[in-house]
N, C-alpha and C positions, 0 to 999 in steps of 0.2 A: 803546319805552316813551315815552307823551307826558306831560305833566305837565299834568295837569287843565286849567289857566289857558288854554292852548293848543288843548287836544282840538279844540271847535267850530271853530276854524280852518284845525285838522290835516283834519278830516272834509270842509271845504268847498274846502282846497283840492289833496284826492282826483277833484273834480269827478264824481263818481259821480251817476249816473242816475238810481240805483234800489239800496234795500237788501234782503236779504231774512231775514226773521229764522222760522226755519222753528223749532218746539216740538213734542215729543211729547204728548197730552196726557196726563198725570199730575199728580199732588197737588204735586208739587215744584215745578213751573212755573206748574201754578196759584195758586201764591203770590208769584210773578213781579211787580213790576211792569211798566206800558209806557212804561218810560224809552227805549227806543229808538224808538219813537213819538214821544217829546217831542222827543229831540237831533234827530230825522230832520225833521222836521216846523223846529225853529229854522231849519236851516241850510239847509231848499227840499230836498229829496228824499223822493220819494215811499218808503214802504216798505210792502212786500210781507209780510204775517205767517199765520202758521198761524190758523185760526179755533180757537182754543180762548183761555181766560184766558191771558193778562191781558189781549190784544189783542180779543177778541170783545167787541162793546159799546163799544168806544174809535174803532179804526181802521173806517174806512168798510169796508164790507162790499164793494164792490168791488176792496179790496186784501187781503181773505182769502182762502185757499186751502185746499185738505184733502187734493187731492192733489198729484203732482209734476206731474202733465198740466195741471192747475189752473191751477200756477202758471206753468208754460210759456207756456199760451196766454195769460193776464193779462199778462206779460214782454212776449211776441210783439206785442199789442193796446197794449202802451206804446210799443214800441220803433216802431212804423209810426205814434203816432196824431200828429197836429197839433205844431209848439210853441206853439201857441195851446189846445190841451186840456192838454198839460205843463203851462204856467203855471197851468192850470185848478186843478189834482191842486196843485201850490205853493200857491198862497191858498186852496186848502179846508184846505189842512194850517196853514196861518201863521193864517186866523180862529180855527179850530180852535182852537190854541196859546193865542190871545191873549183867549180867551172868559173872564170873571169864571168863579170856580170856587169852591166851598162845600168845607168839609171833607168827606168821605166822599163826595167824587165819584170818587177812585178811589185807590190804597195807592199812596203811594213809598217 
C-alpha cells in the first residue's frame, strides 16, 4: 500500500516502459474514468488501453488495442522503436496533460 502523496513517485520510480490497462467493454467500465491516462501520462509513460470508454476519444489511437495480437504487436513496435520516437509518445502525453481543459471535457 502507497500513500497517495507518494504514488507519482512510487510509479516513476518502477521505471516502467509502458502500462497497459486492458477493459472489457461493458456499461460498468464505461463509466470509468481515464485516470490512468492522466498519472501515466504525469510521470512520462506511455500507456497501452483497450479502445472502448473511457480511453477511446482521450488516448491517441495508436495506443489502443481490441485484441491481444493488437496489443502485442503495438508492445513489439514500442519496445524496438527509437529513444527519440519514446520521447516522442512522452511529450505527446505531458502537452496532452497540460492542455487548458473546460468542464465536460471528460468525467473524473
Amino acid at each position: 500500500m502507497t500513500p497517495i502523496i507518494t504514488y507519482p513517485s512510487m510509479l516513476e520510480h518502477l521505471q516502467l516502459q509502458a502500462v497497459v490497462a486492458p477493459l472489457q467493454k461493458n456499461e460498468f467500465n464505461n463509466c470509468k474514468s481515464p485516470i490512468k491516462y492522466l498519472e501515466c501520462s504525469a510521470v512520462g509513460i506511455p500507456l497501452f488501453a483497450s479502445d472502448t470508454l473511457p480511453y477511446a476519444g482521450i488516448v491517441p489511437s495508436e495506443f489502443l488495442f481490441n485484441t491481444p495480437d493488437e496489443l502485442k504487436e503495438k508492445l513489439r513496435k514500442l519496445k524496438f522503436s527509437s529513444s527519440g520516437a519514446y520521447m516522442k509518445i512522452i511529450e505527446g502525453n505531458w502537452k496532452w496533460l497540460n492542455e487548458p481543459r473546460k468542464e465536460g471535457d471528460f468525467m473524473l
